[in-house]
N, C-alpha and C positions, 0 to 999 in steps of 0.2 A: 712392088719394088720402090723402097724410097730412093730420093731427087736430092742428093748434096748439095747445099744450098753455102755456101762459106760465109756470109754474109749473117745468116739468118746462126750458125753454131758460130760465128765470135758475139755474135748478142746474148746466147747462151749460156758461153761460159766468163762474158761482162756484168753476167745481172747473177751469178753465180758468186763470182769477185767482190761486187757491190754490196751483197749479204754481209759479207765481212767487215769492210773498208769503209769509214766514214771521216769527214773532215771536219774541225773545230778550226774554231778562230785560233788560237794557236799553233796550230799543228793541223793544215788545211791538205785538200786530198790533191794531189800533182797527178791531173789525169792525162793521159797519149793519146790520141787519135791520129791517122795519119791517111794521107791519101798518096795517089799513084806520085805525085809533083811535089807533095809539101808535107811538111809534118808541122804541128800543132801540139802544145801543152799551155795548161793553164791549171791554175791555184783554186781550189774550191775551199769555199767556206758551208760548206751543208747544209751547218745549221742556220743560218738567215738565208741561203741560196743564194749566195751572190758567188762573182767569179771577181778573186783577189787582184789576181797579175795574171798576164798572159806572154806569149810570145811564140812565134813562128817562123817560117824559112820565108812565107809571104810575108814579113812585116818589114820596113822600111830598110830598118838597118843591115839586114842579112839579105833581102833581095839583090842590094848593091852589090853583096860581093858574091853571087851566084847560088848561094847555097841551096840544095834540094832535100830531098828525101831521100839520103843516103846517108853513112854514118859518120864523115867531116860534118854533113849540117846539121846532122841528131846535136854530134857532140857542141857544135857552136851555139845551139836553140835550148840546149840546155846549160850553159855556161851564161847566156843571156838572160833564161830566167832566173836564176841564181844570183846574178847580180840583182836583179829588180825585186826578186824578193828579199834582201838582206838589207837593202835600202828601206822598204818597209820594216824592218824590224825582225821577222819570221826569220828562224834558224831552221825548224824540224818540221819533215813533209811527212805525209803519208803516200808511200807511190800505189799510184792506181796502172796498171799496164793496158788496161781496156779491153781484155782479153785477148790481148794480142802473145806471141809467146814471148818471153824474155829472153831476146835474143837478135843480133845486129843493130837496128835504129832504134829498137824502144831502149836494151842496153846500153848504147852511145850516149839516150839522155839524159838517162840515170849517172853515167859516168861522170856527164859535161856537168849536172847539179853537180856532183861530189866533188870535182876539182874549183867548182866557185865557189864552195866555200858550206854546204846546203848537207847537214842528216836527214840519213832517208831511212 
């Protein structure tokens, strides 16, 4: 009898995603990850391995105003990274969803990029 592991098939179907999905310095990979209290996105550049820009619900400016891991703060954590990458120069991401489904907070971030201004 196999053991449902949730944990262990979204790494599954993240390194299945990963197959495809790569980031360049112009068009760098916008990856999700999210836990129970916060959500997390950040900028990849692949190819040197560095991380661009970041932004979260833990980071200074959004903890102030309460924001969590739900989809007002998807959408504000993605409207923040959007500004910070357009300040850089970067117009166009590549979305990486993390194997998560596309669907409520990872959608919200995707959305928050798109209204700051950000091709995905």
């Amino acid at each position: 009898m196999a053991v449902f592991n949730r944990k262990a098939e979204r790494d599954k179907r993240h390194k299945r995603i990963r197959k495809k999905i790569s980031g360049t310095g112009t068009r760098p990979r916008l990856c999700v990850s999210k836990s129970l209290r916060h959500i997390y996105v950040q900028l990849i550049d692949d190819e040197n391995g560095r991380t661009l820009v970041s932004a979260s619900t833990n980071g200074k400016e959004l903890r102030k105003e309460g924001a969590r891991n739900n989809i007002p703060g998807a959408e504000k954590v993605g409207a923040l990274l959007a500004k910070r990458t357009l300040e850089k120069g970067i117009k166009a991401v590549v979305f990486d969803r993390g194997g998560y489904i596309y669907h409520g907070v990872v959608a919200a971030v995707a959305d928050g990029c798109r209204k700051g201004g950000l091709r995905l």
